[in-house]
N, C-alpha and C positions, 0 to 999 in steps of 0.2 A: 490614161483616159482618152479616150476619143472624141472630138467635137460633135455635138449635137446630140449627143446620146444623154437619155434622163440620166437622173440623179436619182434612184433609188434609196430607201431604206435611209433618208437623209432627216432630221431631225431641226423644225424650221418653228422659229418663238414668233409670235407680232408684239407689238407694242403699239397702242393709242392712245390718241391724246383725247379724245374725247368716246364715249359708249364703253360697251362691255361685250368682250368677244364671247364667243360659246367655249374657248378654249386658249390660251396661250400658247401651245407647244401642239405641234401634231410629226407625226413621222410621214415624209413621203411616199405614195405607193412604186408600184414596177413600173408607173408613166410618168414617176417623178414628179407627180403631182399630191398638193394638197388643197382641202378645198375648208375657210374658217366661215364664220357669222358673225355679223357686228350687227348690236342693236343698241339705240338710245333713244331714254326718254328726253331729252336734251335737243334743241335746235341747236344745231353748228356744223365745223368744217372737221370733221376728222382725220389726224394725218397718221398714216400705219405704216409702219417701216419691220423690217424680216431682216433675221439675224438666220445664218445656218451652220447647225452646231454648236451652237453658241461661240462661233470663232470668225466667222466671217459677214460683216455688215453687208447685205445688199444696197447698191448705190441706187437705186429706185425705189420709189415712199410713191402711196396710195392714198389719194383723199377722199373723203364721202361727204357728201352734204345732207345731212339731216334736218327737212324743215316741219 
């Protein structure tokens, strides 16, 4: 694999602590991109973390503030 080249066709979970995503699981496109939704009825901090393939934990988590 070559540096800085997407991630194709790769297979990426979120998990939160708080709301409801529109999806758990999406496959990457050709720009190695996916794109989720989070919505809550709920005030709070939501902290989202991305799993890829289900085998490797990304070390960077997302929060959201919902007021």
């Amino acid at each position: 694999m070559k540096k800085n080249q997407p991630l194709n066709n790769k297979l990426v979970s979120l998990t939160t602590t708080l709301g409801q995503l529109d999806a758990q699981t999406q496959t990457t496109d050709k720009s190695g991109k996916v794109t989720f939704n989070i919505t809550s009825t709920q005030t709070g901090i939501a902290q989202i973390q991305a799993k890829v393939d289900n085998k490797v934990q990304l070390k960077q988590s997302l929060t959201v503030k919902f007021e």
